[in-house]
C-alpha positions as CSV (number, residue, x, y, z in Angstrom):
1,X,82.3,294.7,-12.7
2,X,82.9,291.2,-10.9
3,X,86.4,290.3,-12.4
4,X,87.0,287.0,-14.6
5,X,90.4,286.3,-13.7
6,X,90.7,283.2,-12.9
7,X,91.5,282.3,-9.1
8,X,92.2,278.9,-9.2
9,X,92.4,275.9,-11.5
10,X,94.8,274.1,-13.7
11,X,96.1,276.3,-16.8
12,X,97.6,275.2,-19.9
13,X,100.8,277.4,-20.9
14,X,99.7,276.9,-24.6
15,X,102.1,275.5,-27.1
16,X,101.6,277.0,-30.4
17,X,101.7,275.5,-33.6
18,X,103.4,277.4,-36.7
19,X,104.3,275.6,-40.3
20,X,107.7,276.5,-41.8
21,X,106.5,279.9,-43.1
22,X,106.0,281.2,-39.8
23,X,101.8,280.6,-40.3
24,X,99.6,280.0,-37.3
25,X,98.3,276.4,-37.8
26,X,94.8,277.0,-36.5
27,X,92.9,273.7,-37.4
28,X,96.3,272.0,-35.3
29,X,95.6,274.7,-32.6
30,X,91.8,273.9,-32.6
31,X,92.0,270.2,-32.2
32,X,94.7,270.2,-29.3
33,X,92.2,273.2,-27.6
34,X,89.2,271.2,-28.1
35,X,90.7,268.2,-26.5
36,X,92.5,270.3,-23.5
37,X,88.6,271.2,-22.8
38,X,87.1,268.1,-22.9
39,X,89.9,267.4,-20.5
40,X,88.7,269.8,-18.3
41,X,91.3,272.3,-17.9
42,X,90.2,275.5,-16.7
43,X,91.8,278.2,-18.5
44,X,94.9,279.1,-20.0
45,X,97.8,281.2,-20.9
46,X,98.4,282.4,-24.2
47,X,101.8,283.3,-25.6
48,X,103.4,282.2,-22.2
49,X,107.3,281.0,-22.0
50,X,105.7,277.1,-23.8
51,X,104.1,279.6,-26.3
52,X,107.8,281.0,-27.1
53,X,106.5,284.4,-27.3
54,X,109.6,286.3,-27.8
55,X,109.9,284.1,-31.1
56,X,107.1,285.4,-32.9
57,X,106.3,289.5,-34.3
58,X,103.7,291.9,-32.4
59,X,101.5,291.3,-35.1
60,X,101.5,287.3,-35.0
61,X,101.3,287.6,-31.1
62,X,98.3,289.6,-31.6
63,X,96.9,286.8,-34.4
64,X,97.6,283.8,-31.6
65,X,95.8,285.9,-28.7
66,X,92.8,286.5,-30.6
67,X,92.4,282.9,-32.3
68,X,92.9,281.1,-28.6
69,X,90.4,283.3,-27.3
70,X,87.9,282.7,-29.7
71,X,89.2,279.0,-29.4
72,X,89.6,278.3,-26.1
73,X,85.9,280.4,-25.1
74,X,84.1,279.9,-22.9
75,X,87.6,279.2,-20.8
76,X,89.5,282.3,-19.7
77,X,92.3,283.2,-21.5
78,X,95.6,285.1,-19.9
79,X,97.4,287.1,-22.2
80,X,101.4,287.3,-21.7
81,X,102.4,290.6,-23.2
82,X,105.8,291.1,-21.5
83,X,108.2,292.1,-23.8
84,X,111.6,293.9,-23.5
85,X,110.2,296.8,-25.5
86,X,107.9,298.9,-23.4
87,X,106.0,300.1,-26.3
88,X,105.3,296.2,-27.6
89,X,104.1,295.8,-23.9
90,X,101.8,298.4,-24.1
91,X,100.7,297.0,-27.6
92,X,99.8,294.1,-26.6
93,X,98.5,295.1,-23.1
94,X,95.6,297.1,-25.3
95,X,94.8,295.0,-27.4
96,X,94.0,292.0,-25.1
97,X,91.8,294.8,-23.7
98,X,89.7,295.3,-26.7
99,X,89.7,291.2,-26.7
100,X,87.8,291.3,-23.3
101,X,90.6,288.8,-22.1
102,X,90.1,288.8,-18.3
103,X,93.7,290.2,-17.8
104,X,97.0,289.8,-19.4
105,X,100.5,289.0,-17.4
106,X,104.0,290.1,-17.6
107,X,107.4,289.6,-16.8
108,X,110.5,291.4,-15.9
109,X,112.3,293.1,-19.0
110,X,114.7,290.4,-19.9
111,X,118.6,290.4,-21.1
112,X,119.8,293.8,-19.5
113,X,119.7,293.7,-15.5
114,X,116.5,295.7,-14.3
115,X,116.4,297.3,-10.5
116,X,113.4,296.6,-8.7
117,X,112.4,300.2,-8.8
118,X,112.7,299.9,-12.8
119,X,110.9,296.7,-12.9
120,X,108.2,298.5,-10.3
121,X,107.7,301.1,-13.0
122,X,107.8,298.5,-16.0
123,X,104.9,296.6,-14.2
124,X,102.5,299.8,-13.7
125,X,103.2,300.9,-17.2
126,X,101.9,297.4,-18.2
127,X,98.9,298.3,-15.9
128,X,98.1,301.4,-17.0
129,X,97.9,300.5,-20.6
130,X,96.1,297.2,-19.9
131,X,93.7,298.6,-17.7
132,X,92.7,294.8,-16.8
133,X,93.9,292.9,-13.9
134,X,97.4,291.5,-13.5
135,X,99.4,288.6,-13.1
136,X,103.0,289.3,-12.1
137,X,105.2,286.4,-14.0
138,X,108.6,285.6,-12.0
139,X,110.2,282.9,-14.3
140,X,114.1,284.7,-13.2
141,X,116.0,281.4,-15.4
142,X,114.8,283.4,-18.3
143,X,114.4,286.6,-17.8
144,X,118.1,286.8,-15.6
145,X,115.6,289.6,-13.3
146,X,114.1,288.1,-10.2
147,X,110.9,289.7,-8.7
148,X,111.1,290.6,-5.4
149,X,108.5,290.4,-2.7
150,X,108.6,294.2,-2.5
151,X,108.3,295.1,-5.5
152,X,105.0,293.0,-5.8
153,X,103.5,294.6,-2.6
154,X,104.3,297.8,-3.9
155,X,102.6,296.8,-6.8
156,X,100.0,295.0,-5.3
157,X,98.9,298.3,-3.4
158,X,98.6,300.2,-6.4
159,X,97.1,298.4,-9.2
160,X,94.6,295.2,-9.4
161,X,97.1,292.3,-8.7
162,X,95.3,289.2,-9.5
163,X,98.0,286.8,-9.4
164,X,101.7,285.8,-9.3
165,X,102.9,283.2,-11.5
166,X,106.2,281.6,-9.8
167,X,108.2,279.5,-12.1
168,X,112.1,278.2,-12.3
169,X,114.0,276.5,-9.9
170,X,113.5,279.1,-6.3
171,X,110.5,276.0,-5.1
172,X,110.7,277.7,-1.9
173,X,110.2,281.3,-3.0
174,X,106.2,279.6,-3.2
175,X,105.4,279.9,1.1
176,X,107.0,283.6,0.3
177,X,104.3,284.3,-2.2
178,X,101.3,282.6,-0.5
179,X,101.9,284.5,2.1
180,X,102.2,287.9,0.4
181,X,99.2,286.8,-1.5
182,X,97.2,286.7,1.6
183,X,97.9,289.7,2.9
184,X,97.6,291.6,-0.4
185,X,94.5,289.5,-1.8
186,X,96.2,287.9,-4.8
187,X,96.8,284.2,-5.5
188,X,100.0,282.2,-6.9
189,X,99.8,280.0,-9.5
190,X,102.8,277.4,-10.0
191,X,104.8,276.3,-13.1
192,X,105.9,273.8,-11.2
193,X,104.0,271.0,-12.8
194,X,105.8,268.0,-11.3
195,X,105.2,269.0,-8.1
196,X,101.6,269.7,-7.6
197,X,101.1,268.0,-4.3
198,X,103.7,270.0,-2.4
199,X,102.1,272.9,-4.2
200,X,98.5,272.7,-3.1
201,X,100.0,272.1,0.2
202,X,101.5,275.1,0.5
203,X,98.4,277.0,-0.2
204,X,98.7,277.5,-4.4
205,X,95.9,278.3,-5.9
206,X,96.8,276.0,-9.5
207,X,99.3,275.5,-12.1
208,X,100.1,277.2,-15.2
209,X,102.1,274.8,-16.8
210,X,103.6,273.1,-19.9
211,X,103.2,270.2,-19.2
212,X,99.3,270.5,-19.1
213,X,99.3,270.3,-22.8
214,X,100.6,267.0,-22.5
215,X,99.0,265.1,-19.3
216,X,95.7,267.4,-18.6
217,X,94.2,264.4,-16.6
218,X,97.0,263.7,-14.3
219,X,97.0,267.1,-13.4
220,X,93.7,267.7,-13.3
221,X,92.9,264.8,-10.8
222,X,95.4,266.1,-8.4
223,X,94.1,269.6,-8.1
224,X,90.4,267.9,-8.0
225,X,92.2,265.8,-4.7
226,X,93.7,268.3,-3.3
227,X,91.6,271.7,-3.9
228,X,88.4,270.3,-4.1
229,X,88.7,267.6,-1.5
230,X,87.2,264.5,-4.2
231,X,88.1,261.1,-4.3
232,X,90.9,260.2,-6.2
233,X,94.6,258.5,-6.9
234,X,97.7,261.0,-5.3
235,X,100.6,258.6,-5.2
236,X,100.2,257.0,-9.0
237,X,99.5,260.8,-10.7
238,X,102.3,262.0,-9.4
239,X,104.6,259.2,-9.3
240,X,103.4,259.2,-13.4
241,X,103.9,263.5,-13.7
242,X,107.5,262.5,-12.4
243,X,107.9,260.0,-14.5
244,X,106.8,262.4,-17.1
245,X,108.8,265.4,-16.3
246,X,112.0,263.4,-16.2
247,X,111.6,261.7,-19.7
248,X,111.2,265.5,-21.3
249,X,113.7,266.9,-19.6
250,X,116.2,264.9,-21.6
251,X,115.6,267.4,-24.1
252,X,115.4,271.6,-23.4
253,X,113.0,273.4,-22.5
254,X,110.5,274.5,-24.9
255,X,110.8,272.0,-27.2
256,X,110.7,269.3,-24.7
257,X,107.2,270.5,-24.5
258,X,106.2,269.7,-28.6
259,X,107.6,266.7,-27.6
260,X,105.2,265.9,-25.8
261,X,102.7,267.1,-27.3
262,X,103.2,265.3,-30.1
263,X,103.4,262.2,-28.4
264,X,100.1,263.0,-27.2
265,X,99.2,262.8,-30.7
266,X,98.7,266.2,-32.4
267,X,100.1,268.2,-34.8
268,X,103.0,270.3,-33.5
269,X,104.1,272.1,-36.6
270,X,107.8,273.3,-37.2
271,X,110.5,274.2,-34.8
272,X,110.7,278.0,-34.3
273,X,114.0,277.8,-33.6
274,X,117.3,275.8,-35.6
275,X,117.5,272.4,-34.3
276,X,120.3,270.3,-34.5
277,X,120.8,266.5,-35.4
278,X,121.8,265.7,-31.9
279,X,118.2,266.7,-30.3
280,X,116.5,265.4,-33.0
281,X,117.3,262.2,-32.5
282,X,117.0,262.7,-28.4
283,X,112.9,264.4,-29.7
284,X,112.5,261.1,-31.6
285,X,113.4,259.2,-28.1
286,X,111.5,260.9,-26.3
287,X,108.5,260.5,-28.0
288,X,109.0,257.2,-28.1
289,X,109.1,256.2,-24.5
290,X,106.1,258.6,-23.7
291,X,104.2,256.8,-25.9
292,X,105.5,254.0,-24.7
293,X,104.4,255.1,-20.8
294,X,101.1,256.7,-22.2
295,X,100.2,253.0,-23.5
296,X,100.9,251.2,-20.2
297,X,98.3,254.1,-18.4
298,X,95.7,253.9,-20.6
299,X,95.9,257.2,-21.9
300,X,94.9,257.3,-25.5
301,X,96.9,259.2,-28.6
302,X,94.8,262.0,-29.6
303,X,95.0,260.8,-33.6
304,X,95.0,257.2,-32.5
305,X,98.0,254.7,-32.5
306,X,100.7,256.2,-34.3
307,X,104.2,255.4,-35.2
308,X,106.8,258.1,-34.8
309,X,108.2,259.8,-37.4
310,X,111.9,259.1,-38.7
311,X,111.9,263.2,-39.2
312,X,109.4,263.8,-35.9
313,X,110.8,267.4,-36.5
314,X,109.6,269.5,-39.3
């Protein structure tokens, strides 16, 4: 069977909405979806690090990976399903199986240090239980385990590799990966949204990013320029996607990614972590000024002109 998986595009590392209860706001979910489509996205990740997976239980992972895939259909959906606990990998890995999701990624174990060999044998457990293809997901910042590039050949070699995800600060560890990914018949997808021009360059195949939720059409012209060889503007998208990055990255990251996404204009829900005065008043700044920015481009508020809130977090 001809996979799915997707082998090129710009993906949306999915913010997910939940209300203070812990409740999966679907009709908030729904509307931002719908409008990342019309967009023209191709795909995206579900319960990636913008998702804040390790957050929520197995059992409201489960509840997010089969609403965005019936939400997000007919686009491909990647399911993350790493997970410190094996088992919960497994889990997950199974169910997005019985989902018909076109193949599911996973990091490193994160916290405790991991060997290569450890993480080699982490990664074909994932696989085995899967049983759909893979994305390797190196994001080391978070998971405090870098992937090596032997470990991936190694894997690569013995289970279908689809894709790499490469994410964090290494920018160079991307001409690594291309390479690899030639030579083993896997591509690499980059998180490294503000960048995209010295991505394609390098040979990336797309972008699973966060900031896709926010500026899908910047992002999308630039791969369309650069991938698909069609007219369009390089120097004022990503002179705007810097502009962009640097105004969220006043705050942390994830929830410099609700940010903006409620700047855009949709409903973000409430923090799923304790948030403190200090960055609520940076959130409420930085909403401000990409609306501000999103006004002077011509990009239009999802819900229409809006004020931001005194409280904008819930």
């Amino acid at each position: 069977m001809k996979s799915t998986f997707p082998s090129e595009g710009i993906l949306a590392a999915l913010t997910i909405p939940m209300d203070a209860n812990g409740k999966l706001m679907k009709r908030a979910l729904a509307t931002h979806l719908t409008w990342l489509r019309a967009k023209g996205i191709h795909g995206a990740l579900a319960l990636g690090s913008t998702g804040e997976f390790l957050r929520l239980g197995v059992e409201q992972r489960k509840e997010v990976l089969e609403v965005v895939a019936e939400l997000a259909a007919p686009l491909p959906v990647i399911a993350n399903i790493s997970d410190i606990n094996p088992r919960i990998v497994a889990e997950l890995g199974r169910f997005a199986r019985r989902l018909k999701l076109p193949g599911v990624a996973v990091m490193p174990p994160n916290f405790f240090p991991c060997s290569a060999a450890d993480q080699l044998a982490h990664f074909e457990y994932a696989a085995e239980a899967a049983q759909l293809p893979m994305m390797l997901y190196n994001f080391p910042e978070l998971t405090c385990n870098r992937i090596n590039l032997d470990t991936i050949s190694l894997f690569a070699d013995r289970h279908p590799m689809a894709a790499i995800k490469q994410s964090g600060g290494e920018f160079g560890y991307h001409t690594e990966l291309i390479r690899l990914g030639k030579q083993k018949n896997f591509v690499v997808f980059s998180g490294a949204d503000t960048r995209l021009p010295e991505v394609f360059k390098l040979g990336a195949a797309g972008c699973i990013g966060g900031l896709v939720n926010i500026v899908p059409e910047l992002m999308i012209e630039q791969f369309n320029v650069y991938r698909r060889n069609q007219p369009g503007r390089l120097e004022p998208t990503a002179t705007r996607m810097r502009e962009v990055g640097a105004i969220v990255d006043r705050l942390t990251f994830t929830i410099n990614c609700t940010a903006g996404v409620e700047a855009r204009g949709f409903e973000v829900g409430t923090p799923k972590m304790v948030v403190s005065d200090a960055t609520r008043n940076i959130y409420s700044g930085v909403v401000t000024d990409l609306r501000r920015n999103f006004a002077e481009w011509g990009l239009e508020l999802a819900a229409g002109p809006a004020k931001v809130s005194k409280r904008p977090l819930r």
